[in-house]
C-alpha positions in Angstrom: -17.3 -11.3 -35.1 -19.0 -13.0 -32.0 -21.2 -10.8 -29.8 -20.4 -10.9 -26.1 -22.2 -12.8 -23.3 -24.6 -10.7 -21.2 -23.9 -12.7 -18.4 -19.8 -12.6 -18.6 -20.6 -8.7 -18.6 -22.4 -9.1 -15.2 -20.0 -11.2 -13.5 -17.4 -8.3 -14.7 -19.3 -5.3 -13.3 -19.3 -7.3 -9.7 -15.7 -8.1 -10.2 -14.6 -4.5 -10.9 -16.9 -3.3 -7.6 -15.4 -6.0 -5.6 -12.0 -4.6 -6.6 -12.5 -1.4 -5.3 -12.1 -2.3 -1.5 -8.6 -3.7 -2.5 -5.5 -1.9 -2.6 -1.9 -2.4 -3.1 0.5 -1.2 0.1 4.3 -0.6 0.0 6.5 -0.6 2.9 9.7 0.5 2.7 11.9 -1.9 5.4 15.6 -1.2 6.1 18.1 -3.8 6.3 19.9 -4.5 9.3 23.4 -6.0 7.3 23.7 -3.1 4.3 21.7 -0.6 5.6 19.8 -0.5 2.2 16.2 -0.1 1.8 13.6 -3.5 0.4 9.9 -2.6 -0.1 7.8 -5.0 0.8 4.3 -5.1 -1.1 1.0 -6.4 -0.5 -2.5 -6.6 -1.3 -4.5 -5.9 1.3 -8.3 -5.0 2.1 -8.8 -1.1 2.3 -9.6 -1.2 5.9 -6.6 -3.4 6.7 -4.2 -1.0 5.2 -3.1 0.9 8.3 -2.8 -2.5 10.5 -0.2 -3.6 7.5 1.6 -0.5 7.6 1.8 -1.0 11.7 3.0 -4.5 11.6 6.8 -5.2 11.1 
C-alpha cells in the first residue's frame, strides 16, 4: 500500500479551514398559486448569511 503525499495533506488542512466560513442556508418561500411551501438553498459565506435570509 502506497503512503500518502505530505503535500496533498497540506493542501487538505487549508481546504478544511477555508470551509469553515461556509455554510449552507435554507429559506423556506411560499407559493403564491398552491399556497405550498419550496425551500430554497444556498451556500453562502458566514457573514452573508443574514443578507440571504433578508433578500426575497
Amino acid at each position: 500500500m502506497a503512503k500518502a503525499a505530505k503535500t496533498a495533506q497540506k493542501k487538505d488542512l487549508k481546504a478544511s479551514a477555508d470551509a469553515k466560513n461556509w455554510t449552507k442556508v435554507i429559506r423556506a418561500v411560499r407559493s403564491p398559486k398552491s399556497g405550498a411551501y419550496t425551500f430554497k438553498e444556498n451556500i453562502v459565506h458566514k457573514d452573508k448569511g443574514a443578507d440571504f435570509l433578508k433578500s426575497k
